[in-house]
PAVEX-397694 format. One record per residue (C-alpha): x, y, z; residue in one letter; residue number from 1. Coordinates in steps of 0.5 Angstrom, whole numbers. Each point is the difference from the previous one (the first is absolute). Last residue first. Layout:
N
REC     X     Y     Z dolum lumro
REC     X     Y     Z     A   NUM
...
% end
This chain:
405
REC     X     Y     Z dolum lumro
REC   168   206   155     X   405
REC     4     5     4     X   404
REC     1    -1     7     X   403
REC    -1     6     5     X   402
REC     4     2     6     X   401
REC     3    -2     7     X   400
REC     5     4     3     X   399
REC     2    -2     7     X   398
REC     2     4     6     X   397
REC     3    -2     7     X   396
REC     3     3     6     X   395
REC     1    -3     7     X   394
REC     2     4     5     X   393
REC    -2    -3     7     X   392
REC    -8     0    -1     X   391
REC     0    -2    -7     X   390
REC    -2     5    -7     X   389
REC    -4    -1    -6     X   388
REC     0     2    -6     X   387
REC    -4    -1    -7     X   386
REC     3     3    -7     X   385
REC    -6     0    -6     X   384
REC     2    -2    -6     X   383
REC    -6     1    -8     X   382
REC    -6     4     5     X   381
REC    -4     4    -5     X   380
REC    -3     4     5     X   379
REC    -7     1     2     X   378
REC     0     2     7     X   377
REC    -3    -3     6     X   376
REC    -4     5     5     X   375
REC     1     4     7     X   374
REC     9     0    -1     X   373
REC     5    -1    -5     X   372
REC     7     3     3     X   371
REC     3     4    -5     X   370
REC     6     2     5     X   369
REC     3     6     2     X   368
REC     1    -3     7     X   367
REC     0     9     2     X   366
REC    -8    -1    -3     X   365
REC    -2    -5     6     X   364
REC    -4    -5    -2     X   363
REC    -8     1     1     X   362
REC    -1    -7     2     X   361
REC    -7    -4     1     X   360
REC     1    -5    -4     X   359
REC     6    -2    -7     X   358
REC    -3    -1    -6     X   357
REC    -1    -6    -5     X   356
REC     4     2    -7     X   355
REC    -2    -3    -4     X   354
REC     2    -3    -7     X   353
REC    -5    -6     1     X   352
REC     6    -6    -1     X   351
REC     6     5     2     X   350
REC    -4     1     6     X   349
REC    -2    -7     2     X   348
REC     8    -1     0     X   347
REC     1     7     5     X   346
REC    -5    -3     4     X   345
REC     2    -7     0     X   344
REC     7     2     2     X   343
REC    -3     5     5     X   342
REC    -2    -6     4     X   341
REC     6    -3    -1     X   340
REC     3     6     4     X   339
REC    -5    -1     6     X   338
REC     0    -6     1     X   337
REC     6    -1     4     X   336
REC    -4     5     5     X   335
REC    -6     2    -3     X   334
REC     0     7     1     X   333
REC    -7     3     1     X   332
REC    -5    -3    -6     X   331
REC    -2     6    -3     X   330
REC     5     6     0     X   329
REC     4    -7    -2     X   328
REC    -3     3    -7     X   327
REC     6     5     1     X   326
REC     1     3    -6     X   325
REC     7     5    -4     X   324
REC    -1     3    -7     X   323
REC     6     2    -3     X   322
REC     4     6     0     X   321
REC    -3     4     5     X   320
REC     7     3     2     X   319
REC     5    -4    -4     X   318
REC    -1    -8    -1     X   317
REC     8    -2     3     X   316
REC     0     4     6     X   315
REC    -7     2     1     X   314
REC    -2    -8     1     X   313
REC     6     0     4     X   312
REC    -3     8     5     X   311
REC    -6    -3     0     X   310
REC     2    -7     3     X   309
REC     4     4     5     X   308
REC    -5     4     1     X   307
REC    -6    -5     3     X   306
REC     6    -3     3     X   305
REC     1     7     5     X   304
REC    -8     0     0     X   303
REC    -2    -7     3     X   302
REC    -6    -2    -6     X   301
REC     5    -6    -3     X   300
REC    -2     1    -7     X   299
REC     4    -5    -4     X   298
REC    -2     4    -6     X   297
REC    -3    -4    -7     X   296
REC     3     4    -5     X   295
REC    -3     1    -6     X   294
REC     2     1    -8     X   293
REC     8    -1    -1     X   292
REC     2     3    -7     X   291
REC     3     6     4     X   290
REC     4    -4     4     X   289
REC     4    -3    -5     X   288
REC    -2    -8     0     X   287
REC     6    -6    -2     X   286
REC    -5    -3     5     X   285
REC     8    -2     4     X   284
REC     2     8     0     X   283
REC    -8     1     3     X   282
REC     1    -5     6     X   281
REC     7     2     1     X   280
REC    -3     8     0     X   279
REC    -6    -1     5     X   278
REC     4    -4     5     X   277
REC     6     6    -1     X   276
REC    -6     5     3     X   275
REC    -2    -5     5     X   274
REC     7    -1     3     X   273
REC    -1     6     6     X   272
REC     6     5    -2     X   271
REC     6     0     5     X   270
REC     0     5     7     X   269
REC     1    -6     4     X   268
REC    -4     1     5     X   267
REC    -5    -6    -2     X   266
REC     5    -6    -3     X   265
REC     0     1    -8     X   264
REC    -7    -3    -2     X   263
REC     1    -6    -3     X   262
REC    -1    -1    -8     X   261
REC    -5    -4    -5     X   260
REC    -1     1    -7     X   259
REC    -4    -4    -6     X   258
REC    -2     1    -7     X   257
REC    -5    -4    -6     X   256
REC    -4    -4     5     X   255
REC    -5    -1    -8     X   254
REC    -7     1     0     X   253
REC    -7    -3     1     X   252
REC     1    -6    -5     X   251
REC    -5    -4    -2     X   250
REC     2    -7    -1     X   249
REC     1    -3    -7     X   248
REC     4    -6     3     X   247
REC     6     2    -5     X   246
REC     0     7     2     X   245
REC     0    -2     8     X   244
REC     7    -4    -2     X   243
REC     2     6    -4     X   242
REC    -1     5     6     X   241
REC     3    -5     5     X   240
REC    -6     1     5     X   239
REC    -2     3     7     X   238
REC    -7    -2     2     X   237
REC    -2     6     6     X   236
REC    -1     0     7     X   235
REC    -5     6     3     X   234
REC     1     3     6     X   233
REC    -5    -1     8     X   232
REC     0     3     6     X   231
REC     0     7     2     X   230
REC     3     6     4     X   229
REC    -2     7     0     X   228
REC     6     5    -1     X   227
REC     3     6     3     X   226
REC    -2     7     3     X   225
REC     0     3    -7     X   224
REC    -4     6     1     X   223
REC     4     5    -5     X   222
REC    -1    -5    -5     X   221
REC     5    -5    -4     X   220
REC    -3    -7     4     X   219
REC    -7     2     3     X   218
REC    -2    -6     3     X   217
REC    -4     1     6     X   216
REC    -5     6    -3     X   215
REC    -7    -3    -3     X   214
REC     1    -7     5     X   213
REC     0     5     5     X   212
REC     2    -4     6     X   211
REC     6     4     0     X   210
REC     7    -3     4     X   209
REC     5    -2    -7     X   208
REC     4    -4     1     X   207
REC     8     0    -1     X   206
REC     2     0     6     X   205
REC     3    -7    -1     X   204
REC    -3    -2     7     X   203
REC    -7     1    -3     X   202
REC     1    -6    -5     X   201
REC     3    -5     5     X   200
REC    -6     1     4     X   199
REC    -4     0    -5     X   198
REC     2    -8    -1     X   197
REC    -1    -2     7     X   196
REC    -6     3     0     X   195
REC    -3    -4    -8     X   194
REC     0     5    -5     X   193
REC     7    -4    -3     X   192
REC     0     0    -7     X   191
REC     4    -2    -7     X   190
REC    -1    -3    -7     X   189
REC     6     2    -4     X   188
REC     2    -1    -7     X   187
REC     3    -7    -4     X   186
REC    -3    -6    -3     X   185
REC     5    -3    -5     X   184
REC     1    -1    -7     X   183
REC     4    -3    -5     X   182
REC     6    -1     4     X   181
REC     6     0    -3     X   180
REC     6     5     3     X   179
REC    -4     6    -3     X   178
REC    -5    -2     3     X   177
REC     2    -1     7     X   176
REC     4     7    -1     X   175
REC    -8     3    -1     X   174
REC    -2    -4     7     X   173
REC     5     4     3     X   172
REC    -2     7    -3     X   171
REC    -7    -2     2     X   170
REC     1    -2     6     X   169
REC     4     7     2     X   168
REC    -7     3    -3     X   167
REC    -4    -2     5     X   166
REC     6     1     5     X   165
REC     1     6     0     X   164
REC    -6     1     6     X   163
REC     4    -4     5     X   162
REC     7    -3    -3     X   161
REC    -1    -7     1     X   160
REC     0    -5    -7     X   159
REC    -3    -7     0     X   158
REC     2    -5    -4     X   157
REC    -1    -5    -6     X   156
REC     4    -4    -6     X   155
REC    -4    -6    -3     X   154
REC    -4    -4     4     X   153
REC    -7     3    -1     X   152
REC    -6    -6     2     X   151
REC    -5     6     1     X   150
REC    -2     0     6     X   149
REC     7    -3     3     X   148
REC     3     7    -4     X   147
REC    -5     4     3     X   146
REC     1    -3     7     X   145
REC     6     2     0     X   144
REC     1     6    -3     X   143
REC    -5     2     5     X   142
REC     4    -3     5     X   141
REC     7     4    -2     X   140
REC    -1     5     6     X   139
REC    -2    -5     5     X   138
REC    -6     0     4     X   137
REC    -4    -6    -2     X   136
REC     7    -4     0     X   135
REC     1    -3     8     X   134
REC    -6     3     1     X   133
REC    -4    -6    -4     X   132
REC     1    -5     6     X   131
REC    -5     4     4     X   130
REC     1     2     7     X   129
REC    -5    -2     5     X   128
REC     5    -5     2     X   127
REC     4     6     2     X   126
REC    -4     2     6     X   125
REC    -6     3     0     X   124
REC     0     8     1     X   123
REC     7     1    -1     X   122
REC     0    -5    -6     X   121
REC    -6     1    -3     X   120
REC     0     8    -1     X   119
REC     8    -2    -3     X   118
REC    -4    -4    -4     X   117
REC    -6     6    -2     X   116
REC     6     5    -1     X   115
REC     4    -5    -4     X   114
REC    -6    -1    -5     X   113
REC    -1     8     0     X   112
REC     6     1    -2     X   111
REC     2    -5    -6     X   110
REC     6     3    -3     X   109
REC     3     6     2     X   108
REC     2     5    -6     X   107
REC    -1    -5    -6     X   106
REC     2     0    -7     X   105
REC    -1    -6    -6     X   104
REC     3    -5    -4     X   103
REC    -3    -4    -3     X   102
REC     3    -6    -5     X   101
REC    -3    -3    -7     X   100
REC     5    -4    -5     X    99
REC     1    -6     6     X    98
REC    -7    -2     0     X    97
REC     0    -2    -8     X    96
REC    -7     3    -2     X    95
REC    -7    -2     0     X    94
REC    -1     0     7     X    93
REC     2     6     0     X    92
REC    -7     3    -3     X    91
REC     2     7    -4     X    90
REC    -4     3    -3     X    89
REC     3     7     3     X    88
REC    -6     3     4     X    87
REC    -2    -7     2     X    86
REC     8     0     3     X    85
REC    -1     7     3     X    84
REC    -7    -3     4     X    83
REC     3    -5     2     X    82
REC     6     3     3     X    81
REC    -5     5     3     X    80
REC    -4    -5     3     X    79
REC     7    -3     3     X    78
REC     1     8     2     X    77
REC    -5     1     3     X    76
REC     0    -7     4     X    75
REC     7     2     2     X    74
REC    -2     7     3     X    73
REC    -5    -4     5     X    72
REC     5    -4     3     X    71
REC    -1    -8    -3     X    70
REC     2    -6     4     X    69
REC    -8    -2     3     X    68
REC    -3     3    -7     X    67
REC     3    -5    -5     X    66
REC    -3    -6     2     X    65
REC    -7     4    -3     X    64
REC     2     0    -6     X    63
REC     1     8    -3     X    62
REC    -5     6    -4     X    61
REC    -6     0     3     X    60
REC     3    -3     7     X    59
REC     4     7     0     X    58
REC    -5     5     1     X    57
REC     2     6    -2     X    56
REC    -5     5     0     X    55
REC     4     6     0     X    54
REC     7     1     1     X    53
REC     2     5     5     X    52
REC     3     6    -1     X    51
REC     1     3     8     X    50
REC    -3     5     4     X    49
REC     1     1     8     X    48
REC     6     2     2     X    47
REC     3     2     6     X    46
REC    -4    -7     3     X    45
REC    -5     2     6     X    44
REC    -5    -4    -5     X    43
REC     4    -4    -5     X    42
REC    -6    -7     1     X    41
REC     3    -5    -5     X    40
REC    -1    -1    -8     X    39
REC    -5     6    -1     X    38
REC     5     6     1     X    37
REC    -3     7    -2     X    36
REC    -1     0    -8     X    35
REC     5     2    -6     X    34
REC    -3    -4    -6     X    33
REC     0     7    -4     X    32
REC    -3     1    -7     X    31
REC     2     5    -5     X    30
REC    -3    -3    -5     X    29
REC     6    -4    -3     X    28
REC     2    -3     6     X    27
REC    -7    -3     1     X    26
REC     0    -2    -8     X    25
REC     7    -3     1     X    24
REC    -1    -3     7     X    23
REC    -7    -5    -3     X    22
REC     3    -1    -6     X    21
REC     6    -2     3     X    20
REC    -2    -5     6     X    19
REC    -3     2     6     X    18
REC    -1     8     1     X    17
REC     2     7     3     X    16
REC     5    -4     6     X    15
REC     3    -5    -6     X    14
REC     0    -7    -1     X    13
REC     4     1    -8     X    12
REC     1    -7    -5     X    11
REC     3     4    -6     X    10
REC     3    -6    -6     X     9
REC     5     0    -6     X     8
REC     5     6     3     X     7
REC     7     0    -5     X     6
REC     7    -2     0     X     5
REC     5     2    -6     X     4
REC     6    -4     1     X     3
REC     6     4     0     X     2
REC     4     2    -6     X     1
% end
């Protein structure tokens, strides 16, 4: 039987709120923290909206010796990975260093600092360039920094595979457990609102051209034009359940299922993988797919993926068979944080029994989806399924659920 593995602490930077309390009341309400571009001038950009994170000021919350080698998205993420292991009780100092790992997702690493060295370079000369290039920008530099932050020696990485990954690290980091680790710090903080960054983003062709925040990220709607994106995700404190049972740690919910397939080469005629995604994850849940409660949809707002995802959830649920949201309505798509994101918000809604909604959309009927949408919805949430997908043909889904006792 496999080590059961479950969620002991939440630490979420995200575009509607800093810290969980903060973005859960906001996701809950209905409230959006998609605005026009604050972090550069984006004027004479095709697109003009972001979700970025507010009131952030790192020097609150770091040493100051760690600002010169930090991207901006590494300093939310170590605050994120404080606030996950205060959330869970835990003070690394207190166990063996080996026991604990992070393993976290990552998109494009440090962006806006390698733009503003590249700057340096061409303008100035490489002598005006700073020492902390050389791992500043690296995917894995989150995982890094936290692991050093923190004195973790046991296993760690970095996965990428775009937005999948915030789930792909979790998968991992529960593989880790299962071999002996006690705990590792996993999930995804992402961002690139930086020029450099934004266009890497546009030429994707995936972002949406409003500059109505009300209207530009409409995923399963007869508008949707693509997507809004954001900065920010959420880490999570990961535990053998009986190692978190001994210690009295209060626990959010079990990973009790995981699925992750690649899209058939496009032209091919075969099925997209994100129907068979779902059902590997519920077969190792152990749940049939009337007991699930909430699925938390990828919500991709670019029409034929918009189907796509309907037309699996539909499959395996039945025609509006189980409730469907989008809280990143209000975020936009947080790149590797996204998924982890949704992971906390599926968590916080097992706890509450709610389910938060998704914003402004009216879906389309031939979707036959129960898409919850305008306002919050009672429900008493026992598993929830969060799906994400990665640029390129990356599927992943994971079941988490509710602990008894």
């Amino acid at each position: 039987m496999s080590t059961s593995v479950v969620v002991t602490g939440l630490g979420v930077t995200a575009p509607n709120g800093l810290g969980t309390d903060e973005y859960w009341a906001a996701t809950r309400g209905g409230r959006s923290g998609i605005e026009p571009v604050k972090r550069f001038d984006a004027t004479g950009y095709p697109s003009v909206l972001a979700g970025e994170v507010p009131g952030f000021v790192a020097e609150d919350y770091l040493p100051s010796r760690l600002m010169p080698q930090t991207d901006h998205m590494t300093r939310l993420a170590l605050v994120a990975a404080d606030w996950a292991l205060a959330d869970a009780g835990v003070q690394p100092s207190e166990w063996e260093a080996f026991d604990m790992g992070v393993i976290t997702a990552s998109s494009s690493g440090g962006f806006e600092f390698g733009q503003n060295e590249l700057q340096a370079l061409w303008s100035k000369g490489g002598q005006y360039v700073s020492a902390y290039q050389s791992f500043a920008w690296f995917y894995a530099v989150n995982t890094g920094q936290i692991s050093i932050r923190t004195g973790m020696k046991g296993p760690s990485g970095v996965v990428v595979s775009d937005q999948a990954g915030g789930l792909d690290a979790v998968a991992q980091a529960r593989r880790q457990i299962r071999k002996g680790s006690r705990l590792i710090v996993t999930g995804g903080v992402d961002g690139s609102v930086c020029p450099w960054g934004w266009a890497a983003q546009l030429a994707g062709g995936r972002l949406s051209t409003s500059a109505d925040p009300g209207r530009a990220y409409l995923p399963f709607d007869p508008e949707a034009a693509g997507h809004v994106p954001g900065e920010g995700g959420a880490l999570v404190i990961l535990e053998d359940a009986d190692s978190a049972r001994e210690r009295g740690a209060r626990v959010y919910g079990e990973v009790a299922g995981y699925g992750a397939t690649f899209d058939p080469r496009p032209g091919s005629g075969r099925e997209p993988g994100l129907r068979r995604a779902i059902e590997i994850a519920l077969d190792e849940s152990g749940l049939e797919p009337a007991e699930l409660d909430v699925v938390f949809a990828d919500a991709a707002a670019v029409p034929e993926l918009d189907r796509v995802e309907a037309e699996a959830i539909r499959a395996v649920f039945g025609p509006h068979g189980v409730p469907v949201t989008a809280p990143k309505t209000m975020t936009g798509r947080l790149l590797s944080g996204a998924a982890s994101l949704d992971l906390a918000a599926a968590l916080l809604s097992i706890r509450d029994g709610l389910i938060p909604p998704t914003t402004n959309v009216s879906p389309l009927p031939e979707y036959e989806l129960d898409l919850v949408v305008g306002e919050p919805r009672i429900a008493d949430v026992g598993s929830a399924l969060v799906l994400a997908r990665g640029d390129g043909g990356f599927n992943s889904a994971m079941v988490v659920r509710r602990v008894a006792g």
